[in-house]
C-alpha positions as CSV (number, residue, x, y, z in Angstrom):
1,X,-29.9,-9.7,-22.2
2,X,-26.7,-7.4,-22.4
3,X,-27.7,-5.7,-18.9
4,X,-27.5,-8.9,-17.0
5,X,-24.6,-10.1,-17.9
6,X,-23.0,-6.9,-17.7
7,X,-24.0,-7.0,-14.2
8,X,-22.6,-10.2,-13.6
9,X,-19.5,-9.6,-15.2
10,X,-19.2,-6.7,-12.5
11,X,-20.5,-8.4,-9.3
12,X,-18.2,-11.2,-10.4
13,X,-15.7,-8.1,-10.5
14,X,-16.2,-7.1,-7.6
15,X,-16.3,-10.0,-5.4
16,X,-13.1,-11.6,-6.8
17,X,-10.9,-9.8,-5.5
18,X,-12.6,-7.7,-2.3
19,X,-9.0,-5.8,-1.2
20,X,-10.0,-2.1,-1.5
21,X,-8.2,0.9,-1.9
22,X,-8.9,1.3,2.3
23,X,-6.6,-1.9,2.7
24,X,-3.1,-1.9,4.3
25,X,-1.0,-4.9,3.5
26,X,2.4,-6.3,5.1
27,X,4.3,-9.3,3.5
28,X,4.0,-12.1,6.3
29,X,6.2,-14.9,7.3
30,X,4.7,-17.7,9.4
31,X,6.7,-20.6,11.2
32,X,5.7,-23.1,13.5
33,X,4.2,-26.8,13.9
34,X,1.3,-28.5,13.5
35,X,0.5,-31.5,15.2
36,X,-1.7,-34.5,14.4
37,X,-2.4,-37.7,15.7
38,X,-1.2,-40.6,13.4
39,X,-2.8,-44.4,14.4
40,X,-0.4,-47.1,14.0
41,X,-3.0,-49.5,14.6
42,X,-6.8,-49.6,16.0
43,X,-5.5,-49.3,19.4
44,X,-1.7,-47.6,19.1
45,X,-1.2,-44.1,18.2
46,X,1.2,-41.8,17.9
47,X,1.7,-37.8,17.3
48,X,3.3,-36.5,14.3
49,X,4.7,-33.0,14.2
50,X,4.9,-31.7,10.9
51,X,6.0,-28.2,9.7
52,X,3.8,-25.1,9.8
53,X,5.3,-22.4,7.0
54,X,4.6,-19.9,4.2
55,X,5.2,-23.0,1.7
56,X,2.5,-25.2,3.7
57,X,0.0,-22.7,3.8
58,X,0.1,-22.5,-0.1
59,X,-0.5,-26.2,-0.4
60,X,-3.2,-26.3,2.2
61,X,-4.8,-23.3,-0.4
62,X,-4.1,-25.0,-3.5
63,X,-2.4,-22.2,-4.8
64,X,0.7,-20.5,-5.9
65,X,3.3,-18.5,-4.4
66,X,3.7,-17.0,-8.5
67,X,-0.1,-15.9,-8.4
68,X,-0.7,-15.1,-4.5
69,X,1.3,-13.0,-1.7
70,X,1.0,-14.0,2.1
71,X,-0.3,-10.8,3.9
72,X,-2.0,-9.4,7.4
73,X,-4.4,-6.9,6.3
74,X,-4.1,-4.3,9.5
75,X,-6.9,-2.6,8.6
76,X,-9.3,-5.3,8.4
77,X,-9.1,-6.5,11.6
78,X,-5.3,-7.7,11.6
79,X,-6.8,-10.4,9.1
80,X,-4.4,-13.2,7.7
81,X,-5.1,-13.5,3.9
82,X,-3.9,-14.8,0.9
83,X,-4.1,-11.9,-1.2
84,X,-3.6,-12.1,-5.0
85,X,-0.2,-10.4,-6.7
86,X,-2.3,-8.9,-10.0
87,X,-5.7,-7.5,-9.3
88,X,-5.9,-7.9,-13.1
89,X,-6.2,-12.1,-12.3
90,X,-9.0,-11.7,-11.5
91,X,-8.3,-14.1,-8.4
92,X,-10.2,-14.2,-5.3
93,X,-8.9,-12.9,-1.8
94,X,-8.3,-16.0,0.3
95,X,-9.0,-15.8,4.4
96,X,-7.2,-17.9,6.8
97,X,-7.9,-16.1,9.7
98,X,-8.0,-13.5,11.9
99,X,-8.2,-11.6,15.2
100,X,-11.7,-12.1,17.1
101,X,-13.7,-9.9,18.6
102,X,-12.8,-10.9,21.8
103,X,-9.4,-9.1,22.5
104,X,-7.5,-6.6,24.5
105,X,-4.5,-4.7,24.6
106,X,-2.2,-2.3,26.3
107,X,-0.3,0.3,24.5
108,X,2.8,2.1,25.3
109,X,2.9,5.1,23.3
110,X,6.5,6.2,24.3
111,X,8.4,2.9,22.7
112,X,5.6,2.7,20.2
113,X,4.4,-0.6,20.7
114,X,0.8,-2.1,21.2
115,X,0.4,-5.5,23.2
116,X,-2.5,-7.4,22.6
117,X,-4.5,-10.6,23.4
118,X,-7.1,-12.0,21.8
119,X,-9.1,-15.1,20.3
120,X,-9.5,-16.1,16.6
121,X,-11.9,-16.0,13.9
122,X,-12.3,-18.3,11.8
123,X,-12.6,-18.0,8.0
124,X,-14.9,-20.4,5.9
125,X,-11.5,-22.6,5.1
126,X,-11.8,-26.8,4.2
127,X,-8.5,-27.8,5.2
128,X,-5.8,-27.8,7.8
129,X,-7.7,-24.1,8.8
130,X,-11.2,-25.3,9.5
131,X,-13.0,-24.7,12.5
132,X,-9.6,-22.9,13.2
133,X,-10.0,-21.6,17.2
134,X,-7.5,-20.6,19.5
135,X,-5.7,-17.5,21.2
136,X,-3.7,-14.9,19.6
137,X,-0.6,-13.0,21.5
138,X,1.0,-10.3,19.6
139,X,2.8,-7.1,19.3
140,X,2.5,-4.1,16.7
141,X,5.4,-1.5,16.3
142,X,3.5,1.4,15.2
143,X,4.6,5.5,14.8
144,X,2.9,7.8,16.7
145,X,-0.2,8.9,16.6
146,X,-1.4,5.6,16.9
147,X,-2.8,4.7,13.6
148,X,-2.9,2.0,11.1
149,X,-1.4,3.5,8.4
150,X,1.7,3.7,11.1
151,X,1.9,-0.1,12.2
152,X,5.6,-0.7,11.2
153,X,5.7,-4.1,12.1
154,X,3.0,-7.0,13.3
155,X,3.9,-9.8,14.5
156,X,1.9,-12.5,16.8
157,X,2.0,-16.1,18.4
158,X,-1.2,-18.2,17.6
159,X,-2.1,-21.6,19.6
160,X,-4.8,-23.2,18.5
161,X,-6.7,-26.1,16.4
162,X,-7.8,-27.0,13.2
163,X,-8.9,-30.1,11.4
164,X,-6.2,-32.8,10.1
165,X,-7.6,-32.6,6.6
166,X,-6.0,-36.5,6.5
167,X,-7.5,-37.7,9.8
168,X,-10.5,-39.6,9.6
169,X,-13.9,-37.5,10.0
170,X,-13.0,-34.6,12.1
171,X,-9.4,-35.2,13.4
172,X,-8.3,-32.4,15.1
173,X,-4.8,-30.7,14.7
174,X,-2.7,-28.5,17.1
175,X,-1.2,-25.7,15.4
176,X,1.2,-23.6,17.4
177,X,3.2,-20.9,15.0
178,X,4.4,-17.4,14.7
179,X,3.1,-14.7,12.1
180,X,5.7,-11.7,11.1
181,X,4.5,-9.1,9.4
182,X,6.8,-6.7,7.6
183,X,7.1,-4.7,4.8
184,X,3.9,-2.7,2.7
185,X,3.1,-5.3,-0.1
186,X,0.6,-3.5,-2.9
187,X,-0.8,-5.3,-5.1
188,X,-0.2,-4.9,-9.4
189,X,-2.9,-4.3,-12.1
């Protein structure tokens, strides 16, 4: 009986928190809109533009800036997480999205700086995030050799939609905002 739950204990272990030691992490700022489509009546609407930031992607998560960090993993497929601050909570890595598999890019390796295009994936979100498609337009700042481990700074333009998670049944929402990515971020035991 002590093997089992030994094992559990470690699967639940592992899977909590899947950032590995391979993960590269930059602190992210995102700014931008989101907009909905508010009915006044049956027959009248109108659309409300609300604010897309750091702040409303931590209430759209449930969860707090004190426990979590916003982050672009670049070595996970420029992936936009909510990553815990303590590996010790014991918290899990949240996914809010990130760069698709269909994508291309041009590099200039004199200036440093990698141009790229490309569509999103969605992650397995059930709020403002769900069903999240759309395009991607960014820019890395890198040293050279191109690698990731030399991606100064990330930052990209998404336009796409979600789901109004206060709409009625599948309401969509337009989200058009900007992701900055800055700074190594590691997280604490």
């Amino acid at each position: 009986m002590k093997k089992p739950f030994l094992f559990l204990v470690a699967l639940f272990v592992a899977t909590a928190n899947p950032a590995s030691a391979e993960d590269r992490f930059l602190k992210a700022t995102v700014s931008g809109t989101v907009q909905t489509q508010a009915f006044i009546t049956t027959t009248n609407t109108r659309i409300h533009t609300s604010i897309l930031n750091n702040r409303r992607i931590f209430l759209e998560f449930l969860v707090s800036p004190a426990d979590y960090e916003l982050v672009v993993n670049v070595l996970a497929g420029s992936e936009v997480v909510l990553l815990p601050k303590h590996t010790g909570a014991m918290l899990p890595t949240l996914s809010i999205f990130k760069l698709g598999p269909n994508n291309q890019s041009v590099l200039n390796t004199k200036l440093g700086i990698l141009r790229l295009v490309g569509d999103i994936s969605p992650s397995v979100a059930t709020n403002l995030f769900k069903n999240l498609a759309g395009e991607i337009d960014g820019v890395a700042q890198f040293r050279f050799p191109l690698s990731n481990d030399g991606v100064k700074k990330f930052s990209f333009n998404v336009t796409g939609h979600g789901t109004d998670p206060a709409g009625v049944g599948t309401s969509p929402a337009l989200l058009k905002f900007k992701v900055t990515a800055v700074g190594e971020f590691t997280q604490q035991p």
